[in-house]
Structures are given as C-alpha cells and as structure tokens.
C-alpha positions in Angstrom: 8.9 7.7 -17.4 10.1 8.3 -14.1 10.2 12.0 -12.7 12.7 12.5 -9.8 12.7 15.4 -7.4 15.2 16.3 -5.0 15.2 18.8 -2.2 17.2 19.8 1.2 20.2 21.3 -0.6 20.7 24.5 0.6 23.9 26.4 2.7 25.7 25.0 5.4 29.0 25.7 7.5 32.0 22.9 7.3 31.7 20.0 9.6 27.5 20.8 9.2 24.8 17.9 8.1 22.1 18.0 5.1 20.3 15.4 4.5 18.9 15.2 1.0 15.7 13.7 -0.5 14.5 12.7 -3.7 10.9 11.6 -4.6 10.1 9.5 -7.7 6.8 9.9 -9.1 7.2 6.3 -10.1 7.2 3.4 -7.3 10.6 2.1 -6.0 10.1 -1.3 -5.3 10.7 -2.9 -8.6 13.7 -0.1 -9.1 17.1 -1.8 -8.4 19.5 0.7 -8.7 19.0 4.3 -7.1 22.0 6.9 -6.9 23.4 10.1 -6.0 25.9 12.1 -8.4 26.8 15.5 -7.8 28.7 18.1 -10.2 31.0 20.7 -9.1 31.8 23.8 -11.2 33.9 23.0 -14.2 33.8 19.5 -13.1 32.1 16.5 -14.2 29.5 14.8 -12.7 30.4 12.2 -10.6 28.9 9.3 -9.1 28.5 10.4 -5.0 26.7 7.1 -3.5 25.6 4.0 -5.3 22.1 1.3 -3.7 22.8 -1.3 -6.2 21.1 -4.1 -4.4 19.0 -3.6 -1.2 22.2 -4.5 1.3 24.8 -3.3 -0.9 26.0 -0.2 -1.6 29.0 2.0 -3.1 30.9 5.1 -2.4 33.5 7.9 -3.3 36.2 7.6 -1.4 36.1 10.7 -0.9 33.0 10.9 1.6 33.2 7.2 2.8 32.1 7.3 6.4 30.6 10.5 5.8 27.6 9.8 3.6 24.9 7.1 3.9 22.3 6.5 1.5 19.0 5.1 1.6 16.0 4.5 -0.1 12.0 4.1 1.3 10.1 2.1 -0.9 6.7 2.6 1.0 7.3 6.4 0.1 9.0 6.1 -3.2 12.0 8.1 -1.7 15.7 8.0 -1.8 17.9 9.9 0.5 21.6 11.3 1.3 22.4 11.7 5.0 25.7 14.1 4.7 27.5 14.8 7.7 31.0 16.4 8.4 30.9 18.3 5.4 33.6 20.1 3.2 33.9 23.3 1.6 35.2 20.5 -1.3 31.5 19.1 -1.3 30.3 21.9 -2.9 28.1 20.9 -5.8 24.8 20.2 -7.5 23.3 17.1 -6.1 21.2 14.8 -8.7 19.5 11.9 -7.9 19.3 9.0 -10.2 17.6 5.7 -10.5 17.9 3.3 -13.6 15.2 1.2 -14.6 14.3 0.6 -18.5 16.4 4.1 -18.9 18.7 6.4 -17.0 16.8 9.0 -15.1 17.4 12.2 -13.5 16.3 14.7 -11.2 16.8 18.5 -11.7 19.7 18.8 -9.3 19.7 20.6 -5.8 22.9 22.9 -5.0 24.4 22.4 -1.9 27.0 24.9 -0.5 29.8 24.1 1.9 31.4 27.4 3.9 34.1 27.7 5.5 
C-alpha cells in the first residue's frame, strides 16, 4: 500500500505559479514511475506530467514549457512547479505513482482566475 498526499492547491490569478507537492508514505527510490493527472469538471482525468525514468519525462501539450515535475527521493516527495497559469488549468490535481498497483492521492483543487 502506498498512501499519497498532495498539498499547495489553492486560488491563484492567470499568469500566477503553484507549486504542488505530494508525499508518499512509502519510499520513492525503488518507485519508477510517479505522475500528475488532474480532472476538470465534466471532464476526465487526464494525465498532466509523466517521471517515467529518472531523466525522462512526459507532458500535455497543453502546459509544455509551463510545468516541470520532479520527484525527491531522500524525502519521498513528488512535485509540480506550475507557472504562467490559465483560467483553462482549472482542476483537481492527483498525484500518482505505480508500483505493484496504481495509486492515488486525494486530489488538491487548484483555481485559475481571471
């Protein structure tokens, strides 16, 4: 079992930052695969930013060059620098790691105004 928590979702004007975290009650270091997915009302969730391997990563189009990724194994946390937001990233964020199942965390809303 692996419990994820994230945090640093909150409200924040377009063009803002957040920068999310999740911890894992579980260590990281024999985890390959952490993520960020976020679901919009009426939408379905959709993968945000992929760690797939230590150096490489994937995104959405939609918020390449705006969102980074990254993981501390020492502290068993995975993060989500977002900068230049948009009203359109408006969601709940949920972080995600798989390991010998899928896991997820409770989800953290983040509002974009404009």
């Amino acid at each position: 079992q692996v419990q994820l928590v994230e945090s640093g979702g909150g409200l924040v004007q377009a063009g803002g930052s957040l920068n999310l975290s999740c911890t894992s009650s579980r260590s990281l270091r024999r985890i390959t695969t952490v993520a960020w997915y976020r679901q919009a009302p009426g939408k379905q969730r959709e993968p945000v930013a992929r760690m797939i391997s230590p150096i490489r990563t994937l995104y959405a189009d939609s918020v390449k060059g705006r969102f980074t990724i990254s993981r501390d194994n020492a502290k068993n946390m995975i993060y989500l620098q977002m900068n230049s937001l948009k009203v359109e990233d408006t969601a709940v964020y949920y972080c995600n790691v798989v390991s010998e199942a899928v896991y997820w965390g409770q989800g953290t809303q983040v509002t974009v105004s404009s």
